[in-house]
TINU-296354 format. One record per atom (N, C-alpha, C, O): residue number from 1; residue in three letters; atom name; x, y, z. Coordinates in steps of 0.02 Angstrom, whole numbers, plus 50000, padded with zeros to 5 digits. Example, Ala and Ser with C-alpha at 12.3 -4.5 7.8 and 13.67 -1.06 7.14 Angstrom:
2
+-----+---------+-------+-------+-------+-------+
: num : residuo : atomo :    c1 :    c2 :    c3 :
+-----+---------+-------+-------+-------+-------+
:   1 :     Ala :     N : 50660 : 49716 : 50390 :
:   1 :     Ala :    CA : 50615 : 49775 : 50390 :
:   1 :     Ala :     C : 50660 : 49835 : 50390 :
:   1 :     Ala :     O : 50712 : 49834 : 50423 :
:   2 :     Ser :     N : 50642 : 49888 : 50354 :
:   2 :     Ser :    CA : 50684 : 49947 : 50357 :
:   2 :     Ser :     C : 50645 : 50002 : 50394 :
:   2 :     Ser :     O : 50670 : 50057 : 50402 :
+-----+---------+-------+-------+-------+-------+
% end
This chain:
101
+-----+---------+-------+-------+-------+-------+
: num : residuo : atomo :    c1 :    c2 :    c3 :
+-----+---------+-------+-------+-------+-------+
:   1 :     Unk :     N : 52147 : 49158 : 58979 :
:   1 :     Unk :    CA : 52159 : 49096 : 59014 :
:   1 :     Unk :     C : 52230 : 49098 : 59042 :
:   1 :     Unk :     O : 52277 : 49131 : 59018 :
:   2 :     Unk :     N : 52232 : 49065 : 59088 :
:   2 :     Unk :    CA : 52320 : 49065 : 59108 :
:   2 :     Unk :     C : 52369 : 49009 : 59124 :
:   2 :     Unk :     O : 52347 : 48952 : 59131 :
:   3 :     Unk :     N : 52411 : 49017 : 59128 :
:   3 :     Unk :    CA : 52454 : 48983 : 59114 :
:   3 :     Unk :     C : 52452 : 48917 : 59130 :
:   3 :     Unk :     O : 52460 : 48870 : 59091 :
:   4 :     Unk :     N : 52437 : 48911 : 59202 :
:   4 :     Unk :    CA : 52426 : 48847 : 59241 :
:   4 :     Unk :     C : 52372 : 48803 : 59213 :
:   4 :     Unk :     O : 52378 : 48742 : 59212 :
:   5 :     Unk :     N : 52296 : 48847 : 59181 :
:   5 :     Unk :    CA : 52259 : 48830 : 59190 :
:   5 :     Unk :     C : 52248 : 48774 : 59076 :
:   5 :     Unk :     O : 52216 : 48726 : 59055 :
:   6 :     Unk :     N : 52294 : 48821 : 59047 :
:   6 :     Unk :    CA : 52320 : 48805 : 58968 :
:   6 :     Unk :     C : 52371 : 48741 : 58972 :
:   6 :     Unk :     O : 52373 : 48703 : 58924 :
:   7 :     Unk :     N : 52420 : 48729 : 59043 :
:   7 :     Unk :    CA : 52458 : 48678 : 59036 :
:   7 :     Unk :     C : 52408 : 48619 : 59044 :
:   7 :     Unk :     O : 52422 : 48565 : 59019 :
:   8 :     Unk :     N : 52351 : 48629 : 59078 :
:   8 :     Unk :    CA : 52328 : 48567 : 59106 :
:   8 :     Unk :     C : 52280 : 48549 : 59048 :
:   8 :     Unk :     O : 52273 : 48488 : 59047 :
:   9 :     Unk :     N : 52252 : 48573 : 59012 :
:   9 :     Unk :    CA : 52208 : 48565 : 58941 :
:   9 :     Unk :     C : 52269 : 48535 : 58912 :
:   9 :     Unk :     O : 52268 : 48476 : 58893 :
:  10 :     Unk :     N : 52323 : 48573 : 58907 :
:  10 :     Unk :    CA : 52364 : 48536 : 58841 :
:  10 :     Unk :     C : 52377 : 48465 : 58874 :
:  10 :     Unk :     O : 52371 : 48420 : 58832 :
:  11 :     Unk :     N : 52392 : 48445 : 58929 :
:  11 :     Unk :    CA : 52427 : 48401 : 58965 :
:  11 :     Unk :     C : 52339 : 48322 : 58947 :
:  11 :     Unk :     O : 52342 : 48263 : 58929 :
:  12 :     Unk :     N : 52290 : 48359 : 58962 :
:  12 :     Unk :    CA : 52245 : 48324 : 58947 :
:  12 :     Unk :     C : 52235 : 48314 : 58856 :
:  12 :     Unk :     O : 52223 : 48263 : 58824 :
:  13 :     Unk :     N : 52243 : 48368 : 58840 :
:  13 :     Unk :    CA : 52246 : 48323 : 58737 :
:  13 :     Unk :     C : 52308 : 48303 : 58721 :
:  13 :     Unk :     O : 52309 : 48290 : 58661 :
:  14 :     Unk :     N : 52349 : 48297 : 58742 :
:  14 :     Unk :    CA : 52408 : 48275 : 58741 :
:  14 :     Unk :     C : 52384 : 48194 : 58752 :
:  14 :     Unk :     O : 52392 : 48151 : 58709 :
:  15 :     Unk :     N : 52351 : 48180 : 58822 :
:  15 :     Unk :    CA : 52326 : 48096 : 58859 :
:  15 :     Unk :     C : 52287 : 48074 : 58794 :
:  15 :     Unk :     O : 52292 : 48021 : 58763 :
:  16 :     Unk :     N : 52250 : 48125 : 58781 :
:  16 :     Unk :    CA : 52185 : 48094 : 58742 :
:  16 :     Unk :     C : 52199 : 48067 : 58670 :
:  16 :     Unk :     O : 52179 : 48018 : 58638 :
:  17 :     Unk :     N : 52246 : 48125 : 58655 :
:  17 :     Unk :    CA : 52267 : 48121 : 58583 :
:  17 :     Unk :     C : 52322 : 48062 : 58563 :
:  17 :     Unk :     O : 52342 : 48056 : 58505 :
:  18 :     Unk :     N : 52340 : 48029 : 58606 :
:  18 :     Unk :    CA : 52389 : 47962 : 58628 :
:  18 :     Unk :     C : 52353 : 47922 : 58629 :
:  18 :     Unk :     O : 52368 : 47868 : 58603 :
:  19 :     Unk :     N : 52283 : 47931 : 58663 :
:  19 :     Unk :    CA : 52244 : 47857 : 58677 :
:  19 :     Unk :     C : 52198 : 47843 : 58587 :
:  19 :     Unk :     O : 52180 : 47785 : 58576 :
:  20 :     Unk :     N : 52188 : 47885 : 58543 :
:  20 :     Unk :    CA : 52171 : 47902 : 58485 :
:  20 :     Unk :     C : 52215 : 47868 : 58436 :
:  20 :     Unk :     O : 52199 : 47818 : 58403 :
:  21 :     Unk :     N : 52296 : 47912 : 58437 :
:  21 :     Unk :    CA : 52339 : 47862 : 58410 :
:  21 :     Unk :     C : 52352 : 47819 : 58427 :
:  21 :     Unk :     O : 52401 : 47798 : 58396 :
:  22 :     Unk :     N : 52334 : 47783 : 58468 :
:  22 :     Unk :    CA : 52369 : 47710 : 58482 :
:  22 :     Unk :     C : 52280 : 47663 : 58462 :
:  22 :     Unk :     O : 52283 : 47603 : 58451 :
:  23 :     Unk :     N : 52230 : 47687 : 58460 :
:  23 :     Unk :    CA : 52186 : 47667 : 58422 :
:  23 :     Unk :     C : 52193 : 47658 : 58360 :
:  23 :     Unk :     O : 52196 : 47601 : 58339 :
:  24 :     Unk :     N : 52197 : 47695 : 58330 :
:  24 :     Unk :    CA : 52225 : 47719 : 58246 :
:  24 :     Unk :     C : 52261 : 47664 : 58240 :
:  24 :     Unk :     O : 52242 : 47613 : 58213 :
:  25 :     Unk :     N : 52320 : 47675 : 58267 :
:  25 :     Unk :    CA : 52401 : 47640 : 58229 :
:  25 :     Unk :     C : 52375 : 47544 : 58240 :
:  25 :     Unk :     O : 52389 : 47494 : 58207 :
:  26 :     Unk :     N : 52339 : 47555 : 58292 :
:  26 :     Unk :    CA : 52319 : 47471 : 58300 :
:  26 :     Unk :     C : 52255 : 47445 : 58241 :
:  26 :     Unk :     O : 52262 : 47391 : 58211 :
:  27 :     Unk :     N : 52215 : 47473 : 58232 :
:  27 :     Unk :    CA : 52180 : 47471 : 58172 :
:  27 :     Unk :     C : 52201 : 47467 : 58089 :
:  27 :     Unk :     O : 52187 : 47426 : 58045 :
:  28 :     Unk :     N : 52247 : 47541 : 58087 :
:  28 :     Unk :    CA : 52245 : 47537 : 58021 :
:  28 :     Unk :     C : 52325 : 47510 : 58006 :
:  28 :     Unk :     O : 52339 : 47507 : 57946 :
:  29 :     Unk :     N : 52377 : 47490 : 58055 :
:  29 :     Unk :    CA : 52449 : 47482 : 58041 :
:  29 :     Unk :     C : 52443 : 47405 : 58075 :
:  29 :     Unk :     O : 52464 : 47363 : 58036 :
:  30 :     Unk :     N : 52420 : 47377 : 58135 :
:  30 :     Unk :    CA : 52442 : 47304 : 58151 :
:  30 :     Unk :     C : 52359 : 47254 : 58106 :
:  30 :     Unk :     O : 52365 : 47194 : 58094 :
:  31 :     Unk :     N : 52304 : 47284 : 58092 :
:  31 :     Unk :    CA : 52269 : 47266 : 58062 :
:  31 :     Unk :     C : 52221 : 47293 : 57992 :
:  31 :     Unk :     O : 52166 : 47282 : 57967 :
:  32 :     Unk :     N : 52284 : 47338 : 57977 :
:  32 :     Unk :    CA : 52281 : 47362 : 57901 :
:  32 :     Unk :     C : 52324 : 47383 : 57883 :
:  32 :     Unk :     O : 52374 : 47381 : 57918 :
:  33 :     Unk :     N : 52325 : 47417 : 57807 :
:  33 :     Unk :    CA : 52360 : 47424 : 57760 :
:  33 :     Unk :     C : 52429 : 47450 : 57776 :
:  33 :     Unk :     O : 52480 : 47438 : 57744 :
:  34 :     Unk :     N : 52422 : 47488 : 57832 :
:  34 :     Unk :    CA : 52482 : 47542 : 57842 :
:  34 :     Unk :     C : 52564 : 47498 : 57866 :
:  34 :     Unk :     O : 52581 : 47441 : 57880 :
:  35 :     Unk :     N : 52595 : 47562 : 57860 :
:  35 :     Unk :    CA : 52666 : 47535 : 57923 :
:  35 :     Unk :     C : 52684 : 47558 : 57968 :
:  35 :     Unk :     O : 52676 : 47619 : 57969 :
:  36 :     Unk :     N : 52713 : 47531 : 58024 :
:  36 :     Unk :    CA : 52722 : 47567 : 58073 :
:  36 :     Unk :     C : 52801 : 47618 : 58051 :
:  36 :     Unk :     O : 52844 : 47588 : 58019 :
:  37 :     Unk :     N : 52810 : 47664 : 58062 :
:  37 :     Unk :    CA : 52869 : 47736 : 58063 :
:  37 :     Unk :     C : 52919 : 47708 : 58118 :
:  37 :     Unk :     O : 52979 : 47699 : 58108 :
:  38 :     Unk :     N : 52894 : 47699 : 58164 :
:  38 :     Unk :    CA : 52945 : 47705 : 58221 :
:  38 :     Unk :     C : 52966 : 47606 : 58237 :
:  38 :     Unk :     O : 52927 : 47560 : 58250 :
:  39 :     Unk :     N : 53046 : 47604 : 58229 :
:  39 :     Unk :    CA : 53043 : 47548 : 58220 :
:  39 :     Unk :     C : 53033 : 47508 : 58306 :
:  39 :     Unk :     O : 53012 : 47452 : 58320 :
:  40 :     Unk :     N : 53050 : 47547 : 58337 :
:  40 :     Unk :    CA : 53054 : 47493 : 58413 :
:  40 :     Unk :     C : 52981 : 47491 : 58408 :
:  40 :     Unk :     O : 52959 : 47433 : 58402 :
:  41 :     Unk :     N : 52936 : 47538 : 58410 :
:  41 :     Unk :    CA : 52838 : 47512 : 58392 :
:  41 :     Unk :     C : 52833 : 47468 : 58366 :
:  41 :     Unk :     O : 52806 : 47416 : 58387 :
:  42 :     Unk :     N : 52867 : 47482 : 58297 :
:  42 :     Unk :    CA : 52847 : 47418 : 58248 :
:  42 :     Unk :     C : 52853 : 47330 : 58294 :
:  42 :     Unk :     O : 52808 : 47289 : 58303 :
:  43 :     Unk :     N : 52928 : 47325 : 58316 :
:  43 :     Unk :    CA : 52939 : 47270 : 58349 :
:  43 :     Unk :     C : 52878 : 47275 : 58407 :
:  43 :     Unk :     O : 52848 : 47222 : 58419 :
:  44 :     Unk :     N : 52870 : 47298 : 58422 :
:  44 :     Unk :    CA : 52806 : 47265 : 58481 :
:  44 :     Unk :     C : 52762 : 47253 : 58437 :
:  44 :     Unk :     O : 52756 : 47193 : 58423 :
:  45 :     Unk :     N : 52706 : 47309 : 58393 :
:  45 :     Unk :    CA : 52668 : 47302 : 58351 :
:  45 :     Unk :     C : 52652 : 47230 : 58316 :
:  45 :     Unk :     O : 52600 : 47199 : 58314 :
:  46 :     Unk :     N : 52718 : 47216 : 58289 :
:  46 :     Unk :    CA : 52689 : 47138 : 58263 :
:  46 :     Unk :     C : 52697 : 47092 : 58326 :
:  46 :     Unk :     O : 52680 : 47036 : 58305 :
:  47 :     Unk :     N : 52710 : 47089 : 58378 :
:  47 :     Unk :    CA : 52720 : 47058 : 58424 :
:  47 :     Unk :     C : 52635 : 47067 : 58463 :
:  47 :     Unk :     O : 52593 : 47081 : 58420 :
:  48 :     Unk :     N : 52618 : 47063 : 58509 :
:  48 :     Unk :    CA : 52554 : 47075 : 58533 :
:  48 :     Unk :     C : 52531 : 47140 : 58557 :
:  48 :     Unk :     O : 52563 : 47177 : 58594 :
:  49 :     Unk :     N : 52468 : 47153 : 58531 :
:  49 :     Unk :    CA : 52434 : 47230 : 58513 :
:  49 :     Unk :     C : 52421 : 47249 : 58578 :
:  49 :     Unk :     O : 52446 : 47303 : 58592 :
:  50 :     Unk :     N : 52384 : 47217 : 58631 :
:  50 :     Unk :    CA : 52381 : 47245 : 58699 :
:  50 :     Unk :     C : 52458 : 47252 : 58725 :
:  50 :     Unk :     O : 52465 : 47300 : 58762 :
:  51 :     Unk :     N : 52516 : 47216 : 58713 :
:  51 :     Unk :    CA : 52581 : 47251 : 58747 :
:  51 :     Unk :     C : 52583 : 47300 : 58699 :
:  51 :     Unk :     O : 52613 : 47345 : 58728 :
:  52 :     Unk :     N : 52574 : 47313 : 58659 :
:  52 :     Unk :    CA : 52590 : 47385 : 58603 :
:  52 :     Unk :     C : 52559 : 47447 : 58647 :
:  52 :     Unk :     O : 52591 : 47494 : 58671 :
:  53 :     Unk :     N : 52481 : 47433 : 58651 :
:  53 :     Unk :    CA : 52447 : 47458 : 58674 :
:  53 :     Unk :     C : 52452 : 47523 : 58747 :
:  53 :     Unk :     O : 52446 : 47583 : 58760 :
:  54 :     Unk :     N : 52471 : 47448 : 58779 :
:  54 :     Unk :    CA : 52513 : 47461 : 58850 :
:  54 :     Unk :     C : 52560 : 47489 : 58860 :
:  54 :     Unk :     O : 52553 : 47530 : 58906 :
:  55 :     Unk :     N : 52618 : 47488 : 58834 :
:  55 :     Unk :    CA : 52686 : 47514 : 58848 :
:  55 :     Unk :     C : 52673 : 47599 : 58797 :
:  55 :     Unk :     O : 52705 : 47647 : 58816 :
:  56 :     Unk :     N : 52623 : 47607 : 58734 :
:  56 :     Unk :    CA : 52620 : 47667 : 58709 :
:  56 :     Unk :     C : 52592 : 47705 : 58756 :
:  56 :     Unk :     O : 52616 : 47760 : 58768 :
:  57 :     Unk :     N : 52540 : 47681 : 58789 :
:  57 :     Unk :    CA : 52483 : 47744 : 58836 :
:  57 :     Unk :     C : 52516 : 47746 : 58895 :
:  57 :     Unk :     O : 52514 : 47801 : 58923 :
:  58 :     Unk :     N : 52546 : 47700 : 58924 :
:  58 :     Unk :    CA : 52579 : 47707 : 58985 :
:  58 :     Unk :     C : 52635 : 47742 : 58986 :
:  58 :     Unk :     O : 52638 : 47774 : 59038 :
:  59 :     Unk :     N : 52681 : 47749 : 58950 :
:  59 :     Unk :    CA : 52749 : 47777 : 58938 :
:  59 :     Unk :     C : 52719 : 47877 : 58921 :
:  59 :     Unk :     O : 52741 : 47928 : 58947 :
:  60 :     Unk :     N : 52677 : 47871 : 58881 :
:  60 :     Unk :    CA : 52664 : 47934 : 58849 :
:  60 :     Unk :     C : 52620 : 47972 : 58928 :
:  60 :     Unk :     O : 52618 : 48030 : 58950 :
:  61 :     Unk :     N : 52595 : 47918 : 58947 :
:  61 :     Unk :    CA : 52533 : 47961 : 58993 :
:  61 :     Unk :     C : 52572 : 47975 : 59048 :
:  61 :     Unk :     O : 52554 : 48024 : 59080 :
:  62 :     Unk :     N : 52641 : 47934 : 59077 :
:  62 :     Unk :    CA : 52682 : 47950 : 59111 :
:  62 :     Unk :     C : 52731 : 48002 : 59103 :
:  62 :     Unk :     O : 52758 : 48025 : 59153 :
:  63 :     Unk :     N : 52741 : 48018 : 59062 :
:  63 :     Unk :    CA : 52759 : 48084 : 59030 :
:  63 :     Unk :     C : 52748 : 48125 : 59044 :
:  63 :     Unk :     O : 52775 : 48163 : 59085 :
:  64 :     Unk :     N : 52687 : 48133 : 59002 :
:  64 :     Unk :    CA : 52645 : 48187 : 59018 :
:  64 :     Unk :     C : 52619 : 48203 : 59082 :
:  64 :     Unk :     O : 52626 : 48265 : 59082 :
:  65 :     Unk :     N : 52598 : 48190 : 59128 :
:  65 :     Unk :    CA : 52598 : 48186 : 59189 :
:  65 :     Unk :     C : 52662 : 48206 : 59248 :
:  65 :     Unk :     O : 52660 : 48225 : 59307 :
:  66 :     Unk :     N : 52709 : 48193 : 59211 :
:  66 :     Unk :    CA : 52778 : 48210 : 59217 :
:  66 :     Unk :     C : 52777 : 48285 : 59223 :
:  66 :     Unk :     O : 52775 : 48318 : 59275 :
:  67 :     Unk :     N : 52779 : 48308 : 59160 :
:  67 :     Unk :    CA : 52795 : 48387 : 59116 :
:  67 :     Unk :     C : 52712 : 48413 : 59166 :
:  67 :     Unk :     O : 52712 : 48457 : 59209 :
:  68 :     Unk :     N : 52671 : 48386 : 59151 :
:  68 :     Unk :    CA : 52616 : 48416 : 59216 :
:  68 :     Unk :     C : 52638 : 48437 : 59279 :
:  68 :     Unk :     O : 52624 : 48492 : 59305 :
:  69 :     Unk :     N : 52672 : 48393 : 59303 :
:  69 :     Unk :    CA : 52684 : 48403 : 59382 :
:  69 :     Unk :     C : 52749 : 48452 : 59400 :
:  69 :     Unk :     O : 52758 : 48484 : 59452 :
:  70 :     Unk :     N : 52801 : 48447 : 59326 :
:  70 :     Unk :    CA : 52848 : 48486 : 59341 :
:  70 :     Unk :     C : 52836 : 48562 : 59311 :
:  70 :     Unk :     O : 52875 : 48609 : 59310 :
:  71 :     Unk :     N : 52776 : 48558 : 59289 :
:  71 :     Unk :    CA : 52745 : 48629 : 59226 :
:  71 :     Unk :     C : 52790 : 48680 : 59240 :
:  71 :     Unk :     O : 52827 : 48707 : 59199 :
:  72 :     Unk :     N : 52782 : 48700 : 59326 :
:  72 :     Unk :    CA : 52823 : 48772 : 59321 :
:  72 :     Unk :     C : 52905 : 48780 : 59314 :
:  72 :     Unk :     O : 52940 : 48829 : 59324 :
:  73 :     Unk :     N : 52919 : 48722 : 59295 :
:  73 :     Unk :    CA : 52984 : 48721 : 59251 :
:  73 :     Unk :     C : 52983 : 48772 : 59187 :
:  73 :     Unk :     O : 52927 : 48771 : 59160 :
:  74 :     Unk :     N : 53018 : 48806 : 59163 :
:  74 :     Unk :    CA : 53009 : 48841 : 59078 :
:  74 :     Unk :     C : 53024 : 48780 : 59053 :
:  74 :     Unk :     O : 52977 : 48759 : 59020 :
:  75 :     Unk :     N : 53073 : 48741 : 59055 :
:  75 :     Unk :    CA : 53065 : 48675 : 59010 :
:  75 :     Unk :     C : 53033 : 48638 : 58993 :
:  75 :     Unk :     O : 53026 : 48618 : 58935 :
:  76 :     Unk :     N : 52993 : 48610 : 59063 :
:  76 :     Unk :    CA : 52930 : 48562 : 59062 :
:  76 :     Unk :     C : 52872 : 48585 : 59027 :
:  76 :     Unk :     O : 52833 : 48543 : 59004 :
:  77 :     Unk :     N : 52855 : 48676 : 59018 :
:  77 :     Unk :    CA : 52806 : 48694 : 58991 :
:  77 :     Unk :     C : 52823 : 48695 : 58913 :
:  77 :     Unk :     O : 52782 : 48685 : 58868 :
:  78 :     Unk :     N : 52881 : 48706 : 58906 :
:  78 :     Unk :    CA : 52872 : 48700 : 58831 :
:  78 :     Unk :     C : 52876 : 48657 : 58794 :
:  78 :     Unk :     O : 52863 : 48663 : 58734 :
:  79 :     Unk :     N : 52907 : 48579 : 58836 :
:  79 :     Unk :    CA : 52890 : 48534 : 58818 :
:  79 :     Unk :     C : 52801 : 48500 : 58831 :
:  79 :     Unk :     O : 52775 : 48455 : 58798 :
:  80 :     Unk :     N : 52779 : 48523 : 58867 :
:  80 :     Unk :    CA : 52681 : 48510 : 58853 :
:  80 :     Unk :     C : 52667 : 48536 : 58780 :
:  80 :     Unk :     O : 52634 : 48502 : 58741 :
:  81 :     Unk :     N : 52695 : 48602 : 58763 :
:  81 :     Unk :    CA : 52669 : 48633 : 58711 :
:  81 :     Unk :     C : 52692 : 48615 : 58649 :
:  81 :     Unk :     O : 52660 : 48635 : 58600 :
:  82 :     Unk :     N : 52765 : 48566 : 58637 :
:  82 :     Unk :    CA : 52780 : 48542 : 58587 :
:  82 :     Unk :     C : 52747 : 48475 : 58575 :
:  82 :     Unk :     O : 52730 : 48449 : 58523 :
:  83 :     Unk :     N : 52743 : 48451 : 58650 :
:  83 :     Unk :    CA : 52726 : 48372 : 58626 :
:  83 :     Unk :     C : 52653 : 48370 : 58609 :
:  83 :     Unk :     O : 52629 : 48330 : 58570 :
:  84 :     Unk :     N : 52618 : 48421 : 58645 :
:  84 :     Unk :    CA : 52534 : 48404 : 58651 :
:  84 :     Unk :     C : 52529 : 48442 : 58568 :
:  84 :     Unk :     O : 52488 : 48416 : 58530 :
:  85 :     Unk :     N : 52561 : 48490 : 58547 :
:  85 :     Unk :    CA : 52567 : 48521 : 58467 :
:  85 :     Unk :     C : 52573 : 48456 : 58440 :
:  85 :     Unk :     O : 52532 : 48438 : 58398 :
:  86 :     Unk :     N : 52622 : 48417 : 58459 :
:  86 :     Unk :    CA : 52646 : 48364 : 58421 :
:  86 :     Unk :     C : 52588 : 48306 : 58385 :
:  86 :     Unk :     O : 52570 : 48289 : 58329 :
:  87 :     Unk :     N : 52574 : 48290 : 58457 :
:  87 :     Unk :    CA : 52496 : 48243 : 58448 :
:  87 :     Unk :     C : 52452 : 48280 : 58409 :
:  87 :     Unk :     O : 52433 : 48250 : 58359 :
:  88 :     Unk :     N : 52431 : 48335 : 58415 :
:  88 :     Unk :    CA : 52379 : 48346 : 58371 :
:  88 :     Unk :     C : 52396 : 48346 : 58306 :
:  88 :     Unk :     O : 52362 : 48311 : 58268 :
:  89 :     Unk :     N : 52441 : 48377 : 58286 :
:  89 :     Unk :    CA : 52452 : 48359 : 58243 :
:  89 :     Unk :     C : 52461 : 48293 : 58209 :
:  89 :     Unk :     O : 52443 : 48292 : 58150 :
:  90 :     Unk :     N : 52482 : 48248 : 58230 :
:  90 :     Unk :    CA : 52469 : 48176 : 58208 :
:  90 :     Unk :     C : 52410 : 48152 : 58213 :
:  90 :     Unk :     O : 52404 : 48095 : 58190 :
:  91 :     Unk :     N : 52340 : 48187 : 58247 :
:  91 :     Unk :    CA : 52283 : 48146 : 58239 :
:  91 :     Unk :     C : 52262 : 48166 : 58164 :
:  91 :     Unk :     O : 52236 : 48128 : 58123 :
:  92 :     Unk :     N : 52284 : 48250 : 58152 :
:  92 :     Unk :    CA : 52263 : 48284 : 58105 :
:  92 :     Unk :     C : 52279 : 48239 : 58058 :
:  92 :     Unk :     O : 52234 : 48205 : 58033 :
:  93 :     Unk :     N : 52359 : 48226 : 58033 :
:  93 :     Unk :    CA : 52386 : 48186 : 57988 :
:  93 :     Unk :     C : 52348 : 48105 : 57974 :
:  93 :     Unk :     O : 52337 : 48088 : 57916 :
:  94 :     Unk :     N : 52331 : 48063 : 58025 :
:  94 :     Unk :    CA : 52287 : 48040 : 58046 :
:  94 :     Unk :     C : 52211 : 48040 : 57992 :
:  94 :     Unk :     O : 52194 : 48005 : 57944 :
:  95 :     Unk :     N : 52182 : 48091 : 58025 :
:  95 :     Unk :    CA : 52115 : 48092 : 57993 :
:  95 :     Unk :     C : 52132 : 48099 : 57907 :
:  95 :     Unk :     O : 52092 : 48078 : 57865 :
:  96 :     Unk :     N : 52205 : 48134 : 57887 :
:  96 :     Unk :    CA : 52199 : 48144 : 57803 :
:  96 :     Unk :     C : 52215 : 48097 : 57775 :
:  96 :     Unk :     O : 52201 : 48088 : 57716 :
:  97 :     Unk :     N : 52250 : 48054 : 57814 :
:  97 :     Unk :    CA : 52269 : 47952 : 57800 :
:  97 :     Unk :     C : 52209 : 47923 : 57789 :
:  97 :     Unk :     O : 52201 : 47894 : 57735 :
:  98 :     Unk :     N : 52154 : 47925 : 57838 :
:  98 :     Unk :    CA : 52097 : 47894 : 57831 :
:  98 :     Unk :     C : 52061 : 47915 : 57787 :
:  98 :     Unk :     O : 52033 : 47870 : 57756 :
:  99 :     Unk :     N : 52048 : 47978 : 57766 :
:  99 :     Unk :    CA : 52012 : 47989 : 57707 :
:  99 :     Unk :     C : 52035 : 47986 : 57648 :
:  99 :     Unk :     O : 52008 : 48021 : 57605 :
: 100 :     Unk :     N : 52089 : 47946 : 57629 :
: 100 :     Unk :    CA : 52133 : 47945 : 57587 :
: 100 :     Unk :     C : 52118 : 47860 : 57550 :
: 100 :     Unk :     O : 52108 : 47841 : 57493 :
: 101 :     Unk :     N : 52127 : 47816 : 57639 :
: 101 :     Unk :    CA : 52104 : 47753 : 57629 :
: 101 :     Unk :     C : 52031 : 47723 : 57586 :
: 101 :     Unk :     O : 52020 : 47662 : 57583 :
+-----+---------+-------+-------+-------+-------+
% end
């Protein structure tokens, strides 16, 4: 596979894996047990869940879309590959929270 064609998969689970956590964190942290980590989240979080909602997927998907468009940067690519690493990994962490619950 190549290069161009690996940024744009990551750039897409990167979107997806954002729209997942921001499912999650609204379920099990503004209407369950959990807490939110990140405190400026938190302040929206208890504040209203569609602006939570909004400003998480929009900010992240703008991003990413960002590091997409600038890919053939070396920077921009290795930031796809840390952040979209990043997300998955938090859905992973994610799913071992829930089976925990």
């Amino acid at each position: 596979m190549n290069k161009e064609k690996t940024l744009t998969i990551l750039t897409i689970v990167l979107i997806i894996s954002n729209f997942i956590d921001t499912f999650l964190t609204l379920k099990y942290i503004k209407f369950g047990p959990l807490d939110e980590g990140n405190p400026i989240m938190a302040q929206l979080l208890h504040g209203d869940g569609c602006l939570f909602a909004f400003v998480k997927i929009f900010f992240v998907t703008l991003f990413a879309l960002y590091l997409w468009y600038r890919r053939n940067l070396k920077l921009a690519a290795i930031s796809i590959y840390i952040t979209s690493g990043f997300y998955v990994s938090l859905i992973l962490w994610w799913i071992l929270v829930i089976l925990r619950i």
